[in-house]
C-alpha positions in Angstrom: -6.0 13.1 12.3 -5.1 9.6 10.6 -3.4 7.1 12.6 0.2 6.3 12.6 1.4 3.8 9.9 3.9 1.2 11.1 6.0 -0.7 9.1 6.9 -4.0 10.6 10.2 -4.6 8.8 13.0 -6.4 10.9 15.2 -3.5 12.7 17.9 -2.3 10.2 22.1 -2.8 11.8 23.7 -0.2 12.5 26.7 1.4 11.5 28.3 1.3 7.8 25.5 -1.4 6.2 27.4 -4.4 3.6 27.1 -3.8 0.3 24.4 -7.3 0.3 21.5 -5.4 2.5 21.8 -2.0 0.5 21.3 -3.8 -3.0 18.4 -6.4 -1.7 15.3 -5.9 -3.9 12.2 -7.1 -3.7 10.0 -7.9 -6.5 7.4 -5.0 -5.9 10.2 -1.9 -5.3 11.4 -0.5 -2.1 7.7 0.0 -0.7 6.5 -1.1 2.7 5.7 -5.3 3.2 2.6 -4.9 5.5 0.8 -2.1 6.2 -0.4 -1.7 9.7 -2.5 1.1 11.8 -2.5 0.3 15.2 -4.7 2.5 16.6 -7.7 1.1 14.4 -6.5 -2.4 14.4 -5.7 -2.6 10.6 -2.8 -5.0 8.9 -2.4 -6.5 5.9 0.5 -7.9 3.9 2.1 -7.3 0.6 2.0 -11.4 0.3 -1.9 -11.4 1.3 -2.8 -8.9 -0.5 -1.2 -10.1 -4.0 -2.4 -13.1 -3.5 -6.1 -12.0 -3.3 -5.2 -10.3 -6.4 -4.0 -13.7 -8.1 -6.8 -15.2 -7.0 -9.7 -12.6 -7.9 -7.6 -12.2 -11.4 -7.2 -8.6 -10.5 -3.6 -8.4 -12.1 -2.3 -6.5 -15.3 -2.9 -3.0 -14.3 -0.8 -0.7 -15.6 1.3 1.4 -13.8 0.7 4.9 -13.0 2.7 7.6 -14.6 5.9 7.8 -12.7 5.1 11.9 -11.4 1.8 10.2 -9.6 3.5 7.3 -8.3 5.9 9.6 -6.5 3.3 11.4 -4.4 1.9 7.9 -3.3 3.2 8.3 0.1 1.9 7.9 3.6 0.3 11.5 5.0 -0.3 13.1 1.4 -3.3 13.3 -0.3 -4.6 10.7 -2.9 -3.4 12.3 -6.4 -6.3 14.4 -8.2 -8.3 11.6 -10.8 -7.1 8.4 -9.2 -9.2 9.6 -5.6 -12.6 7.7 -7.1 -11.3 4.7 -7.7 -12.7 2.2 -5.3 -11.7 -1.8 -5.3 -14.0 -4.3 -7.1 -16.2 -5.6 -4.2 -15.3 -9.2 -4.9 -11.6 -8.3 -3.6 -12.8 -5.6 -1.0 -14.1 -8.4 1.2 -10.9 -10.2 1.6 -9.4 -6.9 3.0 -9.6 -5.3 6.6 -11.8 -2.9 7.2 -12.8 0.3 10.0 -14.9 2.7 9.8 -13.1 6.2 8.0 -10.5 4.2 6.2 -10.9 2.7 2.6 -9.2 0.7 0.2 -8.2 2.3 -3.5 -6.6 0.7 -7.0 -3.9 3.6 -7.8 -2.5 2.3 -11.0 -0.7 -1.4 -9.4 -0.9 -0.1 -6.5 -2.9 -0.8 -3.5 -3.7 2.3 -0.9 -5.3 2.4 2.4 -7.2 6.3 2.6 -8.1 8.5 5.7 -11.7 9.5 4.4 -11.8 12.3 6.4 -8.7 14.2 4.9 -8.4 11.5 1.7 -4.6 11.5 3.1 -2.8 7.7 1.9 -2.4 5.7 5.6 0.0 3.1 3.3 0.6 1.9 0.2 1.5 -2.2 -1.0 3.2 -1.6 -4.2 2.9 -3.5 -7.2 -0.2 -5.9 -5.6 -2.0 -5.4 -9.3 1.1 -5.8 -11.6 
């Protein structure tokens, strides 16, 4: 069984929110900033990781079709076609790694896999646009 995905987004007010939070945006959508998995001592940042992606002049993907991009979601399976593809080895070494997790390119999208089950642990958004 994967472990649990934490998002480590400040802790949201509550009550009726101001019209200011609910129309924030951030320049890669609504998707998580950092993805983190406790258990196995994985985290990495949107910010990191696009920068490594600067950097390596990994950017200019296009996007996947918007039906795929839906089902990129923590505890589903990686999308039939997009499961082989694996992260250039000159970017792969700037990312955490454990053993039964790995890194895949899903369009400009960046996802961190369970190998066992191929079920998405977290996805950085927009880290290839």
């Amino acid at each position: 069984m994967p472990a649990t995905l934490l998002a480590l987004d400040p802790p949201q007010d509550k009550g009726k929110p101001d019209k200011a939070k609910t129309e924030r945006k951030t320049d890669h959508d609504d998707s998580l900033d950092v993805i983190a998995v406790a258990s196995v001592g994985i985290r990495l940042s949107y910010g990191d990781a696009r920068q490594f992606a600067v950097d390596r002049e990994l950017i200019g993907y296009k996007p996947l079709p918007p039906g795929i991009r839906k089902n990129l979601v923590r505890g589903k399976p990686m999308p039939p076609g997009i499961a082989k593809t694996r992260v250039p080895s000159s970017f792969l070494d700037r990312l955490p790694e454990r053993e039964g997790y790995e890194w895949h390119i899903a369009g400009t999208d960046l996802a961190l896999v369970f190998q066992a089950d191929m079920s998405i642990s977290g996805v950085l958004k927009d880290v290839f646009k």
